[in-house]
KEKE-3310 file (N, C-alpha, C; in steps of 0.2 Angstrom, whole numbers, plus 5000, padded with zeros to 4 digits):
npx = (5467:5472:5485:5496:5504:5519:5527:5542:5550:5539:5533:5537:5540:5524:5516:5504:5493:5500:5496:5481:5479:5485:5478:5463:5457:5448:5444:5457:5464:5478:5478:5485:5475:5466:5470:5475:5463:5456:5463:5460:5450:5449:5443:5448:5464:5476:5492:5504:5517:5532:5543:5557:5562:5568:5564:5550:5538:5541:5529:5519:5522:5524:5512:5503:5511:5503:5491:5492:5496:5484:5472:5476:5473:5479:5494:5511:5526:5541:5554)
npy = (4491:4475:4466:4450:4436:4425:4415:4406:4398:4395:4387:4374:4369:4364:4365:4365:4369:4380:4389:4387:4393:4406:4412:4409:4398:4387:4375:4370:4362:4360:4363:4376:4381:4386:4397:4405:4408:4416:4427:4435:4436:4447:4463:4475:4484:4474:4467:4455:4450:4440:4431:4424:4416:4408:4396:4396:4386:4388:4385:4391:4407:4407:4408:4419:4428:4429:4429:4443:4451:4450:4456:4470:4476:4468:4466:4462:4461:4455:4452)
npz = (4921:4917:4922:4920:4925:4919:4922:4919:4925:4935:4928:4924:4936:4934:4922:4916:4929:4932:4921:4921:4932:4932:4919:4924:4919:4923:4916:4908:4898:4894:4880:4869:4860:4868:4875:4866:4859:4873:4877:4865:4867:4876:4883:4889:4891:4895:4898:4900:4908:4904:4914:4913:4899:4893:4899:4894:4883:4867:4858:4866:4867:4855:4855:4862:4857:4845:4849:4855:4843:4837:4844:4850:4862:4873:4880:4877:4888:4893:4903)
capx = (5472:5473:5494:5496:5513:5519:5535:5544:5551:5534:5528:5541:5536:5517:5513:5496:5491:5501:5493:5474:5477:5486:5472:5458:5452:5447:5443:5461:5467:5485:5478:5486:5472:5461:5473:5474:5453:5454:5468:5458:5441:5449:5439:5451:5470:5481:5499:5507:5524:5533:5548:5562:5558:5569:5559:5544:5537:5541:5524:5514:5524:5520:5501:5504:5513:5499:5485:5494:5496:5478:5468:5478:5473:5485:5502:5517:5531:5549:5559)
capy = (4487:4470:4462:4442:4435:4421:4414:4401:4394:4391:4382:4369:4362:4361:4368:4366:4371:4386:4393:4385:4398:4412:4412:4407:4394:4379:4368:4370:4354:4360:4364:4384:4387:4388:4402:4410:4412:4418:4431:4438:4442:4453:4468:4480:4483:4469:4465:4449:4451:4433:4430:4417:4414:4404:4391:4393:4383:4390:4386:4394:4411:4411:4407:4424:4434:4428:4435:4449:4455:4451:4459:4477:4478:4463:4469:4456:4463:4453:4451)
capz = (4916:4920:4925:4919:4925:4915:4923:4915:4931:4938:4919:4923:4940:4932:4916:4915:4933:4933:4917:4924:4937:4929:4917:4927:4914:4927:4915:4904:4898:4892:4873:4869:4858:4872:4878:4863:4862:4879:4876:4858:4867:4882:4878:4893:4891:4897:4902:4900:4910:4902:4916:4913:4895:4892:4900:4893:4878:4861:4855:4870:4867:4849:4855:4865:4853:4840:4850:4854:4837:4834:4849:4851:4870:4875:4876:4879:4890:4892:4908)
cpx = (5473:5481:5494:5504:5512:5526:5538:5547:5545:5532:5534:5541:5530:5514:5504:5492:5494:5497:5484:5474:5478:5479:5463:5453:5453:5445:5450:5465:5474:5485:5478:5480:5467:5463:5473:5465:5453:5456:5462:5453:5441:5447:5443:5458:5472:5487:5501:5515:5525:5541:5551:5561:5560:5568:5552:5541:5537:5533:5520:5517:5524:5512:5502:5507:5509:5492:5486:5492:5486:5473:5475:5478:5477:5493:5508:5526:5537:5552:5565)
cpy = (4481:4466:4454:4441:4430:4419:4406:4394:4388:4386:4376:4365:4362:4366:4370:4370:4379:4392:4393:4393:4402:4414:4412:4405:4386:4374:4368:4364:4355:4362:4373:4384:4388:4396:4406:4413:4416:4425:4435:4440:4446:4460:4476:4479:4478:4467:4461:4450:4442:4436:4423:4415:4410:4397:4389:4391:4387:4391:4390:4401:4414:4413:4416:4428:4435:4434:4442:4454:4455:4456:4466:4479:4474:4463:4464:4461:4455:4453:4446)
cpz = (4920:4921:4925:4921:4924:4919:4923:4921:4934:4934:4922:4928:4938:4928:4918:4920:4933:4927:4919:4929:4934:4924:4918:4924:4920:4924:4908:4904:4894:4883:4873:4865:4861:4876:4873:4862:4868:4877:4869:4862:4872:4878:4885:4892:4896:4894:4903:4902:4909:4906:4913:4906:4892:4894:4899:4885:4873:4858:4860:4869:4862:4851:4857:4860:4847:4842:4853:4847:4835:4838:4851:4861:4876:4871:4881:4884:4892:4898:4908)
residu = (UNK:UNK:UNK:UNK:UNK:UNK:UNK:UNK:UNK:UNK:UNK:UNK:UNK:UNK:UNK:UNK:UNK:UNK:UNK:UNK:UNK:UNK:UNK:UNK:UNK:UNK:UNK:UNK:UNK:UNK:UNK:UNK:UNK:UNK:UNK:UNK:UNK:UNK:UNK:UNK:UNK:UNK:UNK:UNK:UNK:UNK:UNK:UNK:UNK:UNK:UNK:UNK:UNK:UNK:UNK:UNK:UNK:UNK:UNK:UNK:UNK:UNK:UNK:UNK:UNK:UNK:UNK:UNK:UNK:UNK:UNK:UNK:UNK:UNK:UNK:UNK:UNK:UNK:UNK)
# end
């Protein structure tokens, strides 16, 4: 099972780079639906731990809560 940490603190000293990494999309230019594509074609269970959430962007959370619901093996946890 793969373990993603999301933490809202990080996204706000550098958005982009901290998902660039968490992702390990090196060519991410800050566009979520390149995260949701990512997130849909995981073909092993995964684990999105989303810390601080009240700092992280509304839209990038639905992106995540979208491709959850679509891909079944990517599951959203809450801290």
């Amino acid at each position: 099972m793969t373990q993603i940490i999301i933490d809202g603190n990080k996204l706000t000293e550098n958005e982009e780079e901290h998902l660039k990494e968490t992702f390990d999309l090196p060519t991410y230019n800050g566009d979520y639906e390149e995260i949701y594509q990512y997130l849909i074609g995981f073909y092993k269970k995964t684990t999105i731990t989303l810390k601080n959430t009240n700092k992280i962007d509304p839209d990038l959370l639905e992106t995540i809560e979208k491709a959850s619901e679509y891909n079944q093996l990517v599951q959203i946890e809450k801290e």
